[in-house]
C-alpha positions as CSV (number, residue, x, y, z in Angstrom):
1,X,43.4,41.1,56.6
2,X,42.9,37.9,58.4
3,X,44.4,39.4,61.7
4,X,42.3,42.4,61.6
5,X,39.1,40.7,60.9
6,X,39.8,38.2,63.6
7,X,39.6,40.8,66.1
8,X,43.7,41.9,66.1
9,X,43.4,45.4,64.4
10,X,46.8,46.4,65.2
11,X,48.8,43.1,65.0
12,X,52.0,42.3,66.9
13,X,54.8,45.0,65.9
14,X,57.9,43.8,66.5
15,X,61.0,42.3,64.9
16,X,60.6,40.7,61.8
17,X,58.0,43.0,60.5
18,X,58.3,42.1,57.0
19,X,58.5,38.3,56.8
20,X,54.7,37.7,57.0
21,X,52.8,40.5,56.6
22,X,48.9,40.6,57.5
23,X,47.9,43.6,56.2
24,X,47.8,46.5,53.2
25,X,50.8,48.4,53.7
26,X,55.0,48.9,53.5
27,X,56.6,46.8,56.1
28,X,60.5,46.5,56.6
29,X,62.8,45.6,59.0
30,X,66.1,45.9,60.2
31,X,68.9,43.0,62.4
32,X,72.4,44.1,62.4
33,X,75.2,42.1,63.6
34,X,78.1,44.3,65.5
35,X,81.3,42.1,66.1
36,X,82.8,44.8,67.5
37,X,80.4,45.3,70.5
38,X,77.5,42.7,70.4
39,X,74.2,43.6,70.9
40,X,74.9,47.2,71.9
41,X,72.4,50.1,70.9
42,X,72.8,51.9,68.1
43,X,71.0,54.6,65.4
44,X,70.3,53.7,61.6
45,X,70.0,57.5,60.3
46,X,67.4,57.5,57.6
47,X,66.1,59.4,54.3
48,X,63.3,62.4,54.9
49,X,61.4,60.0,52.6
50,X,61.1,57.2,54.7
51,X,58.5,59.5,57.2
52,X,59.6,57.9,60.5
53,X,62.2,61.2,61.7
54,X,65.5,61.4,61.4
55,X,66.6,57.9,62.7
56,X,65.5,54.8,63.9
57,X,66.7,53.4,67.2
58,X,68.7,49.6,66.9
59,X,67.7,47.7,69.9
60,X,68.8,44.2,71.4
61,X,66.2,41.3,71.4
62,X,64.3,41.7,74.3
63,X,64.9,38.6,76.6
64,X,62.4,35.9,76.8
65,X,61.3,33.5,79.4
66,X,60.9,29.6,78.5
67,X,57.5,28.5,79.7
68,X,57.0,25.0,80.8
69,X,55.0,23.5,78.9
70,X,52.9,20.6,79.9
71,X,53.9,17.1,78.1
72,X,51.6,15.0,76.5
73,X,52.1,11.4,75.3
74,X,50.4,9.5,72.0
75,X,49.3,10.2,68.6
76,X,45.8,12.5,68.6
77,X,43.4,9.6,66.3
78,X,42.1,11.7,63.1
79,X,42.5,11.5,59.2
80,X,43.4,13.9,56.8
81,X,42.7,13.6,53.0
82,X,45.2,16.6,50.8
83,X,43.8,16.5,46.9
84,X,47.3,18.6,45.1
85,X,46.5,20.6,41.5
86,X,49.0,22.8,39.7
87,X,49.0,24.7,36.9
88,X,47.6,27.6,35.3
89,X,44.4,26.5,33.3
90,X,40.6,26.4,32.9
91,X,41.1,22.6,33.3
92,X,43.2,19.8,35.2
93,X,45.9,18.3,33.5
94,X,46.6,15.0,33.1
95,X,47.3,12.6,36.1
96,X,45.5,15.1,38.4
97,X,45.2,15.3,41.7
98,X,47.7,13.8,43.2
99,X,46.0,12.5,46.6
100,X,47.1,11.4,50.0
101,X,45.8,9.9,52.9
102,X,47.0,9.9,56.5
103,X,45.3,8.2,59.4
104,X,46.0,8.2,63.2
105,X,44.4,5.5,65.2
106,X,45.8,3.7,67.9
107,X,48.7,5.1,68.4
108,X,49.7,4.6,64.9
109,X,50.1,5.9,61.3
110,X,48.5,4.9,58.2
111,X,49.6,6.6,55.0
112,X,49.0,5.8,52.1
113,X,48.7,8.0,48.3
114,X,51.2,10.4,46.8
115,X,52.2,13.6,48.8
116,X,53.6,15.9,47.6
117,X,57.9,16.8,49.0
118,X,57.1,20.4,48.3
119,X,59.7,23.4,47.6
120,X,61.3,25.1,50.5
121,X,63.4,28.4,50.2
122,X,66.9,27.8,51.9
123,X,66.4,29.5,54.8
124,X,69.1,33.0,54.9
125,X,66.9,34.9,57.4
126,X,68.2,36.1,60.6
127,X,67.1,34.0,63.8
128,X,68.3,37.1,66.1
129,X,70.7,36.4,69.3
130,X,72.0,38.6,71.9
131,X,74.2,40.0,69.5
132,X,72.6,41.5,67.3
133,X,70.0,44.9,67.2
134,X,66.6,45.1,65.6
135,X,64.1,47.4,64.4
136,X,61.1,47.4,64.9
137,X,61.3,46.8,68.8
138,X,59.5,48.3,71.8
139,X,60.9,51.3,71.5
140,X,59.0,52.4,68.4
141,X,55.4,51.9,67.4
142,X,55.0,53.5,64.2
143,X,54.9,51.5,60.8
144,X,56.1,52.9,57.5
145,X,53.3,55.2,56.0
146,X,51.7,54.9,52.4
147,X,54.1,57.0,51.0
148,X,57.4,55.8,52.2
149,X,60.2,55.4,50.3
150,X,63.7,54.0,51.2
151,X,66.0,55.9,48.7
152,X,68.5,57.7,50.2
153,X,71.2,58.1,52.5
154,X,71.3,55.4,55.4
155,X,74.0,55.8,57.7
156,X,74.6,53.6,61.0
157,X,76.3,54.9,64.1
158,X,77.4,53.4,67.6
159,X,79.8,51.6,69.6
160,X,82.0,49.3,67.4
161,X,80.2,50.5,64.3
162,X,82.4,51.8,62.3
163,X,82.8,55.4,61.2
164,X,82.7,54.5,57.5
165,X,79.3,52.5,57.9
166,X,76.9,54.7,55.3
167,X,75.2,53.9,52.2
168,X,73.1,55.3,49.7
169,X,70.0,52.9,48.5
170,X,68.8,53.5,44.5
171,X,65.1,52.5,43.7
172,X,65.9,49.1,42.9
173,X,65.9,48.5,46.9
174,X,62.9,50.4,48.1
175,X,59.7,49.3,48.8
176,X,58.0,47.8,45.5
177,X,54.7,48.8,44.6
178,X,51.5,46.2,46.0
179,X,49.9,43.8,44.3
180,X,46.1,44.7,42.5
181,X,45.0,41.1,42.6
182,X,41.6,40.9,41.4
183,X,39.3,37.5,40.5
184,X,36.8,36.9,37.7
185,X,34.6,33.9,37.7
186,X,33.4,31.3,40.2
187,X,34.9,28.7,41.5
188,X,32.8,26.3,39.9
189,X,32.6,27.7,36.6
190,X,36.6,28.5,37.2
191,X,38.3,31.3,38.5
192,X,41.1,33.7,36.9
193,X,43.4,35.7,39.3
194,X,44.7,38.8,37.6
195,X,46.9,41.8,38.4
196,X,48.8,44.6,36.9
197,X,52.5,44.4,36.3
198,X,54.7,45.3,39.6
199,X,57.4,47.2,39.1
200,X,60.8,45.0,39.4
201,X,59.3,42.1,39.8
202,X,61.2,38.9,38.6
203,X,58.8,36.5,38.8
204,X,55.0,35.5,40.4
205,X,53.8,33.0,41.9
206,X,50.2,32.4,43.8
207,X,49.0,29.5,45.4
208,X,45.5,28.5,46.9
209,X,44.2,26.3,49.8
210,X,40.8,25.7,50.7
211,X,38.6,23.0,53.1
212,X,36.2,20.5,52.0
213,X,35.3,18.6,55.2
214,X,38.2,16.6,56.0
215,X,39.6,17.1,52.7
216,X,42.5,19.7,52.0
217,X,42.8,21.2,48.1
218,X,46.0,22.7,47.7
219,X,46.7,24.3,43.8
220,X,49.5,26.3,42.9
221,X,50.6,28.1,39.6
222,X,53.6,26.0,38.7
223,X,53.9,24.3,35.7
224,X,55.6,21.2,37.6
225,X,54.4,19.5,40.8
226,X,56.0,19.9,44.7
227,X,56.0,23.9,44.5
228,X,54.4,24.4,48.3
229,X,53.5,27.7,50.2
230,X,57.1,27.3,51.1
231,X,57.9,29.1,47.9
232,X,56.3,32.5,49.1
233,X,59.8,34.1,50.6
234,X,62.7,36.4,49.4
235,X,64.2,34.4,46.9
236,X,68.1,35.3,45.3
237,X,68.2,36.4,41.8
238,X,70.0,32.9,40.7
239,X,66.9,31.0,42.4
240,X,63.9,33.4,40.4
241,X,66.2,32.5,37.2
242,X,66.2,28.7,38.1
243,X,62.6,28.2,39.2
244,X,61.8,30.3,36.1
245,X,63.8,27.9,33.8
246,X,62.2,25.2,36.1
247,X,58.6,26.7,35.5
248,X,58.2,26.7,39.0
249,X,57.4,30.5,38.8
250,X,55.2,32.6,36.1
251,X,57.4,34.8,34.1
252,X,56.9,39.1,34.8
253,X,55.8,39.4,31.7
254,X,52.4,37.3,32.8
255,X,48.9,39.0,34.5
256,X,46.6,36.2,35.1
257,X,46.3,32.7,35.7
258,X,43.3,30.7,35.6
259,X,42.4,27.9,38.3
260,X,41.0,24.6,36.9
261,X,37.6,24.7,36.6
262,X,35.6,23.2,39.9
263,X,38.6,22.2,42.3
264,X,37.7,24.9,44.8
265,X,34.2,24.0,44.9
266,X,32.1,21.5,47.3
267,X,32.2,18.5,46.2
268,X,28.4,17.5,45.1
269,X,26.9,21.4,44.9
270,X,27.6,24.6,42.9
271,X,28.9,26.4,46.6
272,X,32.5,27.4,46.8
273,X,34.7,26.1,50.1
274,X,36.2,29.1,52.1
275,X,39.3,29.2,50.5
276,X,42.3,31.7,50.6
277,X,44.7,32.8,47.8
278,X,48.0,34.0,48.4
279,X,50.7,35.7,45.7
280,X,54.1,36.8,45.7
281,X,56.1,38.7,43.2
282,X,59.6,38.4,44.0
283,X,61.9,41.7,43.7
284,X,65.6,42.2,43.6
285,X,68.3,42.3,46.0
286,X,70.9,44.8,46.7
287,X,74.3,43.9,48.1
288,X,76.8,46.7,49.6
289,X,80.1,46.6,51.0
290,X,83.0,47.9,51.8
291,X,85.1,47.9,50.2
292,X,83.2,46.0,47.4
293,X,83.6,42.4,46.5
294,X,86.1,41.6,44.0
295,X,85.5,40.4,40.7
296,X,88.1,38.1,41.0
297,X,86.9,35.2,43.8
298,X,90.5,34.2,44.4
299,X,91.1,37.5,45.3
300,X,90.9,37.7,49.1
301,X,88.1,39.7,50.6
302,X,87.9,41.0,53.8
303,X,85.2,44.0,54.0
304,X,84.7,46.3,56.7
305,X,80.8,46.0,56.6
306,X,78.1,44.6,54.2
307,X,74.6,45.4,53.4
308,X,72.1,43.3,51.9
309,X,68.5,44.4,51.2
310,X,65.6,42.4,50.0
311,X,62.4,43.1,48.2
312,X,59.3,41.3,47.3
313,X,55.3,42.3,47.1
314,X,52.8,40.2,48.5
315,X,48.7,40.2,48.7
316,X,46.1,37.5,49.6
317,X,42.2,37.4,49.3
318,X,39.2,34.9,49.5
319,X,38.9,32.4,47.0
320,X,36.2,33.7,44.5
321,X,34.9,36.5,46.7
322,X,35.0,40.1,45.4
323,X,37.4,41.9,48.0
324,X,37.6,45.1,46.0
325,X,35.1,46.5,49.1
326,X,38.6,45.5,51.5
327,X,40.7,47.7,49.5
328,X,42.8,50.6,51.8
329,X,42.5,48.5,54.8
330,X,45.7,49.0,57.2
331,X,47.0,48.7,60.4
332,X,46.0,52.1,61.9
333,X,42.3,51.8,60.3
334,X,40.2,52.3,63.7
335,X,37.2,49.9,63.7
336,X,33.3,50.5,63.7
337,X,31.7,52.3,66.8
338,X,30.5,49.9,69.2
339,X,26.5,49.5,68.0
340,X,27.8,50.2,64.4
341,X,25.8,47.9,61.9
342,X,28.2,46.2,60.1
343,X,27.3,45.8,56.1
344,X,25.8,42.2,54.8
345,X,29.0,41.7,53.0
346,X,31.0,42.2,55.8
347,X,29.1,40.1,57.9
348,X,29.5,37.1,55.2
349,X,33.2,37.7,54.3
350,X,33.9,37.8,58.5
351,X,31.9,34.5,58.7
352,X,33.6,32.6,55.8
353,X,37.0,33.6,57.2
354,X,36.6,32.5,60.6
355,X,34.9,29.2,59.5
356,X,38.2,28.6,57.2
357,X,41.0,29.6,59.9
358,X,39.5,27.0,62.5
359,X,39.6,24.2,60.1
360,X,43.2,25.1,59.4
């Protein structure tokens, strides 16, 4: 959405497609490793369902130049004040925010308050070398449509892959169904994110950020403090049941969760900050291999090729701004004839955005 609105209607399409996602829509993405023939072509044959033809084409990184850049020296002078809330809750709770200062002057830092370490995701994507193949890449420029499904036969061929390398994905590991995140309230009377339950979700999480001058409010819906937008990744089954025992993440069973009353909106007035909300809901992941894994770990294990898939849903929208208007919005959507009037609402959603990405 942000992308689009920003002028980029059709985004950067290339390899990984589904890590950040801008936009309404199905995203996926594919890196293979081949130790047999490094970073030679090959074809991932794919279900009817999936509506991109009979196969996709597997396609080295393309190689990349280093720029020189040009090198600066000293510390840019500025301050930054971060106010951190968590919680789900018509009001604060106790010992709320936490606050922290940072000031650059002279070549130094001043710090002083309590920030917040944050939670990272351990990092298991692939950073893609020479040897392995990707899709999406140049070769192809046509996302997933609406109705696309995974579920089916998948089947890789090429040199070194071997001959065995096919596999049939169940629904567990196609694409989960989006997010209908909707707000009620204001933001300084409170407001309530809510959505339907996703099928095979695990968990949810959603996390907000808005600008108030020079001060940053960051909230999240943990129970517990130091749960960043560092959270918002593919997470493994035993981490959802951790962070759920941990009350870092809202249960599946949950479909709203109210932000405390007034931290979203200006200090001093009754005017919301241009703010942005993000949500996850975290889906399962689907391991193949042949042949399988043992049940026994002493038992060695030495498989010919392995498979693992990942699933999670994702959607963002304003803080307190009705974005029901923005609904159906995708990559391919052309954009309004030049001379084309745009609505009022546009005009003020288009206005509040840009004003909140360049104080990012």
């Amino acid at each position: 959405m942000a992308a689009k609105m920003m002028g980029g209607a059709q985004g950067t399409f290339a390899y990984p497609d589904a890590r950040h996602p801008v936009f309404t829509g199905k995203f996926f993405d594919v890196a293979m490793r081949n130790s047999l023939a490094p970073g030679k072509e090959a074809q991932q044959q794919i279900p009817a369902g999936l509506g991109l033809g009979a196969s996709l084409p597997l396609l080295p990184p393309p190689a990349t130049r280093t720029q020189e850049g040009t090198a600066t020296s000293g510390v840019p002078e500025g301050e930054i004040h971060m106010k951190f809330y968590w919680g789900c809750g018509s009001q604060g709770r106790a010992g709320q925010p936490r606050e922290f200062h940072m000031r650059a002057k002279g070549g130094k830092f001043e710090v002083s308050g309590d920030p917040m370490q944050g939670r990272y995701v351990p990092d298991r994507g692939v950073d893609p070398d020479p040897s392995y193949v990707l899709w999406p890449n140049p070769k192809t420029r046509t996302r997933a449509p609406a109705n696309a499904s995974l579920v089916g036969p998948h089947r890789i061929t090429g040199a070194g892959v071997p001959e065995s390398l096919k596999f049939e994905l169940q629904q567990a590991a196609d694409f989960m169904p989006k997010i209908a995140l909707t707000q009620t309230g204001d933001l300084t009377s409170g407001v309530t994110p809510g959505w339907q339950p996703v099928d095979r979700a695990k968990a949810y999480f959603l996390h907000g950020l808005s600008m108030q001058g020079k001060t940053i409010v960051i909230w999240s819906s943990a129970e517990v403090p130091d749960a960043g937008q560092g959270v918002v990744d593919f997470l493994t089954g035993a981490q959802v049941d951790r962070w759920l025992k941990e009350k870092v993440l809202l249960s599946p069973a949950t479909t709203s969760c109210a932000i405390p009353k007034g931290i979203f909106a200006a200090p001093g007035s009754n005017e919301a900050s241009p703010g942005m909300i993000s949500m996850i809901a975290y889906g399962p992941e689907t391991h193949i291999a042949l042949p399988p894994k043992p049940a026994d770990p002493k038992q060695p294990w030495d498989p010919e090729w392995n498979v693992r898939v990942r699933t999670k849903s994702t959607a963002g929208a304003l803080l307190g701004m009705d974005m029901s208007g923005m609904e159906g919005m995708d990559p391919g959507e052309a954009t309004p004839p030049q001379g084309q009037e745009q609505k009022p609402e546009e005009s003020t959603t288009k206005k509040v955005l840009r004003g909140l990405l360049r104080n990012l």
